[in-house]
N, CA, C and O atoms as a GROMACS GRO file, in nm:
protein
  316
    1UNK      N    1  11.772   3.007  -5.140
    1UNK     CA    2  11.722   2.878  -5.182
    1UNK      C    3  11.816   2.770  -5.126
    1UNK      O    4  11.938   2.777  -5.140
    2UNK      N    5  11.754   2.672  -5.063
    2UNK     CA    6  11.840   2.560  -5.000
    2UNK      C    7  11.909   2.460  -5.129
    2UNK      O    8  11.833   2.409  -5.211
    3UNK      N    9  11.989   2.449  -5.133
    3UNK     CA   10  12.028   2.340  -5.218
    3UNK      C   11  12.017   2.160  -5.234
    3UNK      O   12  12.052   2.114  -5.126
    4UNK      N   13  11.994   2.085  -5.299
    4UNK     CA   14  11.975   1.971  -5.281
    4UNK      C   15  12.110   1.858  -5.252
    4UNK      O   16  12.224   1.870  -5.296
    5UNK      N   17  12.070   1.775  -5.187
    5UNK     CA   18  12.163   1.664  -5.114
    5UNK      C   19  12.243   1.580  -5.231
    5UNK      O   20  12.169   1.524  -5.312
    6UNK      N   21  12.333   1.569  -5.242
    6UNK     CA   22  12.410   1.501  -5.373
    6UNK      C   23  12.457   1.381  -5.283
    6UNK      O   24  12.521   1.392  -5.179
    7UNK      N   25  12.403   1.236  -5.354
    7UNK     CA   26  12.464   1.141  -5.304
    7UNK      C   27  12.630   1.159  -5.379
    7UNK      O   28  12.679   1.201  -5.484
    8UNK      N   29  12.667   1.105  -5.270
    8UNK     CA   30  12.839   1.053  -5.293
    8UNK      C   31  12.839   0.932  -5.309
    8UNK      O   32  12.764   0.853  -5.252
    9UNK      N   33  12.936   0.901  -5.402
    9UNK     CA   34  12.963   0.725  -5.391
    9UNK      C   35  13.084   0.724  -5.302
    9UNK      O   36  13.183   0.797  -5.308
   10UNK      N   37  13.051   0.613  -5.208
   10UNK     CA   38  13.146   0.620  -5.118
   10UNK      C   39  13.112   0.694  -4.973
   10UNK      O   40  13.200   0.733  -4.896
   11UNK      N   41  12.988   0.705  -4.952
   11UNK     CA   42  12.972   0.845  -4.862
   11UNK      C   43  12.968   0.735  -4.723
   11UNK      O   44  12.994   0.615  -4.721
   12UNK      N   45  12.928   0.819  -4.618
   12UNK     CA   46  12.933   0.768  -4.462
   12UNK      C   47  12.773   0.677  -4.491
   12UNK      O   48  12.666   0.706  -4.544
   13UNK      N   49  12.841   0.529  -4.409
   13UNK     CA   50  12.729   0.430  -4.415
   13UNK      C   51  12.641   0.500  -4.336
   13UNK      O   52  12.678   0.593  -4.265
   14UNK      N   53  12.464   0.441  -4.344
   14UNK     CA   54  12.406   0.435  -4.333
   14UNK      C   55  12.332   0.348  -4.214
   14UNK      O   56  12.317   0.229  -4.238
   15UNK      N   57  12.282   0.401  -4.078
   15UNK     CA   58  12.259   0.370  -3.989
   15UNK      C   59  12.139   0.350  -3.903
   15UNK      O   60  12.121   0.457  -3.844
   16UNK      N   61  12.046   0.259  -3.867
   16UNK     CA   62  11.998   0.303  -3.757
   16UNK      C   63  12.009   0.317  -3.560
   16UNK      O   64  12.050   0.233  -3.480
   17UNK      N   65  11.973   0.410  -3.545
   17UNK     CA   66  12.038   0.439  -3.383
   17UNK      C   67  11.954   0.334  -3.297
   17UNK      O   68  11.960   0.412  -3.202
   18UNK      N   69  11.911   0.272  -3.266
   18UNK     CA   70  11.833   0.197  -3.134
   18UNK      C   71  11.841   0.272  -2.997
   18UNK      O   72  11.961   0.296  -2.990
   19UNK      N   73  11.806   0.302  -2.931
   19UNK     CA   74  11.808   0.368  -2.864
   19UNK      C   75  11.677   0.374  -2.748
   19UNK      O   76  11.566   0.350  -2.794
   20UNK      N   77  11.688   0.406  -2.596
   20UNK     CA   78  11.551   0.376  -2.520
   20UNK      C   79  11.645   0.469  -2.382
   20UNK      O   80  11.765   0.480  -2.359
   21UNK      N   81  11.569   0.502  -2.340
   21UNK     CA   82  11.537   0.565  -2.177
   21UNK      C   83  11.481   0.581  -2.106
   21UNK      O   84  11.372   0.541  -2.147
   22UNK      N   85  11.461   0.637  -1.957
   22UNK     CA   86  11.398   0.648  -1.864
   22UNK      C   87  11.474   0.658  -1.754
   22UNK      O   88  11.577   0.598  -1.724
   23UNK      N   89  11.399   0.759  -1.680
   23UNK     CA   90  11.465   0.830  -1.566
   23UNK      C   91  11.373   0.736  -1.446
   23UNK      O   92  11.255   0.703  -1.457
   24UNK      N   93  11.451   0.712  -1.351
   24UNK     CA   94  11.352   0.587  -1.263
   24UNK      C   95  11.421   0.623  -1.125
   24UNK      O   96  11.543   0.618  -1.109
   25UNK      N   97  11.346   0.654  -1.042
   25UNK     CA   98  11.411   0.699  -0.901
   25UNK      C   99  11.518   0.575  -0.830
   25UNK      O  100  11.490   0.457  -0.809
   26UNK      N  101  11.644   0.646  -0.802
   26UNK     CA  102  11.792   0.555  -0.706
   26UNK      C  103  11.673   0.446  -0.650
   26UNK      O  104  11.554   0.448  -0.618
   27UNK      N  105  11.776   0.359  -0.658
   27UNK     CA  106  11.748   0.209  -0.523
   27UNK      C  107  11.588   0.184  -0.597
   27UNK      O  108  11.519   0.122  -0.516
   28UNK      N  109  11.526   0.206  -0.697
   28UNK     CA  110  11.408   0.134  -0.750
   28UNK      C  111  11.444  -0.007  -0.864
   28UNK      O  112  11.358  -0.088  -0.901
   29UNK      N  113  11.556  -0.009  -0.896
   29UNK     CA  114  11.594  -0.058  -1.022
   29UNK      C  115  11.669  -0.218  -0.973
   29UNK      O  116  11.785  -0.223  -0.931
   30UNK      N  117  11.609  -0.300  -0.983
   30UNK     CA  118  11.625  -0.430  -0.931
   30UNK      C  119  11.714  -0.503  -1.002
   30UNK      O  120  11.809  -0.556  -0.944
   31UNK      N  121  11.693  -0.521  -1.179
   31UNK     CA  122  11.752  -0.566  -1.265
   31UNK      C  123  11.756  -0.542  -1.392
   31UNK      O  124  11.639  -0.515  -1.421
   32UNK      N  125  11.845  -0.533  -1.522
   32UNK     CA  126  11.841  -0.480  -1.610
   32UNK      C  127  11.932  -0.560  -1.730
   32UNK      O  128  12.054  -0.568  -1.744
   33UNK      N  129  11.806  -0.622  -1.820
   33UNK     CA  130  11.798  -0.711  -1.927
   33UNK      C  131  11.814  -0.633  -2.037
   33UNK      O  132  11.766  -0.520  -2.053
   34UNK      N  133  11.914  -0.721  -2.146
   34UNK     CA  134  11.994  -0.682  -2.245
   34UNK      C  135  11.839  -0.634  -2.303
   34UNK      O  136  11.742  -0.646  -2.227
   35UNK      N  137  11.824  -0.585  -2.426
   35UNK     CA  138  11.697  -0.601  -2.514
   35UNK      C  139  11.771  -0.631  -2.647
   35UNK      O  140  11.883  -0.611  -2.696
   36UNK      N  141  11.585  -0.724  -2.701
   36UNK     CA  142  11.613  -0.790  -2.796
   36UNK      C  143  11.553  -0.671  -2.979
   36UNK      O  144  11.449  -0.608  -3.000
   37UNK      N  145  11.650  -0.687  -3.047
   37UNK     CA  146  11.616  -0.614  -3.120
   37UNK      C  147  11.589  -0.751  -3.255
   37UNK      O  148  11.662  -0.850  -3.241
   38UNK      N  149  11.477  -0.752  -3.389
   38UNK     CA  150  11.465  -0.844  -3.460
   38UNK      C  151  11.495  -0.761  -3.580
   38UNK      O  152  11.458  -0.649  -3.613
   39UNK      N  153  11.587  -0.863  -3.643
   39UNK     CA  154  11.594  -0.769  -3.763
   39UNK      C  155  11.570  -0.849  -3.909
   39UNK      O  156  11.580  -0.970  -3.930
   40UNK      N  157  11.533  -0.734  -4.009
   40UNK     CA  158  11.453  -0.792  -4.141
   40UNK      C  159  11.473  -0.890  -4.204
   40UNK      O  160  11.388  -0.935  -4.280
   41UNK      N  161  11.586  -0.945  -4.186
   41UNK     CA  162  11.642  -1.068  -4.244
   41UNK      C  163  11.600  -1.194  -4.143
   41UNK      O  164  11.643  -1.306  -4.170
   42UNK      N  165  11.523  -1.175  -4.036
   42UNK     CA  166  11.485  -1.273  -3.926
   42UNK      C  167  11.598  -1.276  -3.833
   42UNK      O  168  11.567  -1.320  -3.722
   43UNK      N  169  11.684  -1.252  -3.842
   43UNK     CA  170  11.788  -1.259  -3.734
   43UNK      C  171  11.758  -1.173  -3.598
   43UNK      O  172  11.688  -1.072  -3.604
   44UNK      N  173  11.811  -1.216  -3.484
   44UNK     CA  174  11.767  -1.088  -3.407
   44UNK      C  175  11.951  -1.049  -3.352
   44UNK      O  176  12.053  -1.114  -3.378
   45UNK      N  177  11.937  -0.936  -3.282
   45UNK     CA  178  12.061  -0.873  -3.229
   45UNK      C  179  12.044  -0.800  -3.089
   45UNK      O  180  11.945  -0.729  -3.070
   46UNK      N  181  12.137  -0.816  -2.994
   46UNK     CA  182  12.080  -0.760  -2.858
   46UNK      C  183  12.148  -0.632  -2.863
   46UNK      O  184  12.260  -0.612  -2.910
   47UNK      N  185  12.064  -0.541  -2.805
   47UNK     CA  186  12.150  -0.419  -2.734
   47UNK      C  187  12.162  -0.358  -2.591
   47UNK      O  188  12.068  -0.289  -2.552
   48UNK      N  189  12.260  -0.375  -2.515
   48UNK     CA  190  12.320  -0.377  -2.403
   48UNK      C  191  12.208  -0.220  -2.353
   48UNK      O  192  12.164  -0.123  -2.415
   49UNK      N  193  12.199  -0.264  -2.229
   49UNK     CA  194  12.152  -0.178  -2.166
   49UNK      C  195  12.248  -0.086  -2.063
   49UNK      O  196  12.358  -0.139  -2.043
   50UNK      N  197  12.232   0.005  -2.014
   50UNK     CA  198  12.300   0.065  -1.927
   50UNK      C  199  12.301   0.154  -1.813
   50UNK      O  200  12.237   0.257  -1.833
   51UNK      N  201  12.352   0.145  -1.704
   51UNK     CA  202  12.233   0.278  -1.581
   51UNK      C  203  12.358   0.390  -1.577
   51UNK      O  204  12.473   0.357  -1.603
   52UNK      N  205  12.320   0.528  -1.540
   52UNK     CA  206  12.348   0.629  -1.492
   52UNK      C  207  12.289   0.680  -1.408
   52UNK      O  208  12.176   0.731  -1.412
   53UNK      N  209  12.402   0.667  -1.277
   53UNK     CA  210  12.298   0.727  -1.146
   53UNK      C  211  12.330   0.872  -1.134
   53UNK      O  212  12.385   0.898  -1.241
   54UNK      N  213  12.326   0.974  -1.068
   54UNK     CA  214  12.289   1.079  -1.031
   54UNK      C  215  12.254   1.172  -1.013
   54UNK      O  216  12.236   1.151  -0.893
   55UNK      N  217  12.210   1.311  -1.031
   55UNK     CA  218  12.111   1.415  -1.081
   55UNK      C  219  12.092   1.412  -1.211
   55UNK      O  220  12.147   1.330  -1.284
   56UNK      N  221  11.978   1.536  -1.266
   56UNK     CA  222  12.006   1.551  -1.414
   56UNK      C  223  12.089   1.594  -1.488
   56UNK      O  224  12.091   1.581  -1.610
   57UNK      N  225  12.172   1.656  -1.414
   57UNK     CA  226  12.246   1.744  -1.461
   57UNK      C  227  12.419   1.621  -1.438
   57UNK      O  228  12.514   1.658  -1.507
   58UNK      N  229  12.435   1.541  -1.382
   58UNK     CA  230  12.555   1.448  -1.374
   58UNK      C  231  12.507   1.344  -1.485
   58UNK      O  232  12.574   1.282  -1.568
   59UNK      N  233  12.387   1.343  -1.462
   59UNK     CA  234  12.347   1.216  -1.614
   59UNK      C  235  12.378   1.222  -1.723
   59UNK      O  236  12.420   1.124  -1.785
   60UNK      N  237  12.362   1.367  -1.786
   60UNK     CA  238  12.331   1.429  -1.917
   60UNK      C  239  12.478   1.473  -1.932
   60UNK      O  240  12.505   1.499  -2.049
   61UNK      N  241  12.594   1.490  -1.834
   61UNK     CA  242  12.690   1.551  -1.881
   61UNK      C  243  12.785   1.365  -1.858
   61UNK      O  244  12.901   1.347  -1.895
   62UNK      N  245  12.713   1.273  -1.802
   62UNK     CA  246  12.819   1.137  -1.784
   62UNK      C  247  12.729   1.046  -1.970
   62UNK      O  248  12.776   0.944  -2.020
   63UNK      N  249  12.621   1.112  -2.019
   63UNK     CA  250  12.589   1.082  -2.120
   63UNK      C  251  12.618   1.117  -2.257
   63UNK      O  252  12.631   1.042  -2.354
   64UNK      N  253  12.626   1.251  -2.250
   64UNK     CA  254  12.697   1.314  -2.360
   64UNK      C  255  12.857   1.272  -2.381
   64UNK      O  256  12.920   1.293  -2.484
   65UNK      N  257  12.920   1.194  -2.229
   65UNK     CA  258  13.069   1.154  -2.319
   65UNK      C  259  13.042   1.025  -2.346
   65UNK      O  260  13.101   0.976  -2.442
   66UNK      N  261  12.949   0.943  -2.270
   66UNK     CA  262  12.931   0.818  -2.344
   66UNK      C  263  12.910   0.790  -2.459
   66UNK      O  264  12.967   0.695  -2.512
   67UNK      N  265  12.815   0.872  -2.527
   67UNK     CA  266  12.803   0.901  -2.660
   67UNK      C  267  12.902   0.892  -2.775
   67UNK      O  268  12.909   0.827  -2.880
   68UNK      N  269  13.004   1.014  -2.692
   68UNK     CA  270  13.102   1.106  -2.792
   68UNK      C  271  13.223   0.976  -2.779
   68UNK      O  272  13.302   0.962  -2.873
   69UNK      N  273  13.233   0.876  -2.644
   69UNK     CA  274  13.305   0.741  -2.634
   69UNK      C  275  13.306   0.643  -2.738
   69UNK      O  276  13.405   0.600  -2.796
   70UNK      N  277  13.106   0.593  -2.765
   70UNK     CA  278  13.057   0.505  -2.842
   70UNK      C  279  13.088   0.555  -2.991
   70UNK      O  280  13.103   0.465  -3.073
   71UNK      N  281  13.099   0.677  -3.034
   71UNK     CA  282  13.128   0.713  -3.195
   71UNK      C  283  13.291   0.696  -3.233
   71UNK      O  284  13.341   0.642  -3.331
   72UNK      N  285  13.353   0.758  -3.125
   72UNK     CA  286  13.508   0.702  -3.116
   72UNK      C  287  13.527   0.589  -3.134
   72UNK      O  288  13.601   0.572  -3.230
   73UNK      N  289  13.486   0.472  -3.073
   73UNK     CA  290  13.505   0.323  -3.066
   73UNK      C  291  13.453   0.277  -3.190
   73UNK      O  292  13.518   0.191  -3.249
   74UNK      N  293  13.346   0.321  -3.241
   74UNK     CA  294  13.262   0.310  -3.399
   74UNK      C  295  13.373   0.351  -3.521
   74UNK      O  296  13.416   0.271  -3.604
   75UNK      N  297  13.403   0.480  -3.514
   75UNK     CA  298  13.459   0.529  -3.596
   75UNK      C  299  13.552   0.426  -3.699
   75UNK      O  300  13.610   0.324  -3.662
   76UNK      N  301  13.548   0.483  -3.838
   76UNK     CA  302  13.608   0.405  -3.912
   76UNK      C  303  13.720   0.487  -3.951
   76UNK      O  304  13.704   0.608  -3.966
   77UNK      N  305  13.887   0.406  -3.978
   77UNK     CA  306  13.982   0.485  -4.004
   77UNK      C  307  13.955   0.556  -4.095
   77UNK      O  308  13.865   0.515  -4.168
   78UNK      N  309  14.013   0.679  -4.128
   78UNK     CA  310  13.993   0.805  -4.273
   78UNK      C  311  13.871   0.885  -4.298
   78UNK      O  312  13.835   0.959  -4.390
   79UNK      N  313  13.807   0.839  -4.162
   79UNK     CA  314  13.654   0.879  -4.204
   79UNK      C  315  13.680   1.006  -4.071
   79UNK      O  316  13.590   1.086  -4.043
   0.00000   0.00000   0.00000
């Protein structure tokens, strides 16, 4: 039997990821605009866009440290 989720007080905030892709063939890609994200309070917030050029296999392994970069830089002390 699986057990149920116990909130913590105090637990790891609460997030949403934004997030978008697409694989688009070298030398097609002319220019590349921040995007606009709107959020519930009416405010809006941009999120930076970014390219990775070269096979699938150099993308996915220059993506997975960008990632593991962006949670480092996030990270909160003690957590």
């Amino acid at each position: 039997m699986r057990g149920k989720l116990k909130l913590v007080k105090g637990g790891a905030t609460r997030r949403v990821l934004v997030y978008g892709m697409r694989l688009i063939e070298t030398g097609r890609v002319a220019a590349l605009d921040d995007a606009k994200v709107k959020l519930a309070d009416g405010e809006q917030a941009r999120v930076t866009m970014h390219i990775i050029e070269g096979t699938d296999v150099q993308i996915r392994r220059q993506l997975l440290r960008s990632i593991d970069a962006f949670f480092e830089l996030l990270a909160e002390p003690g957590r």
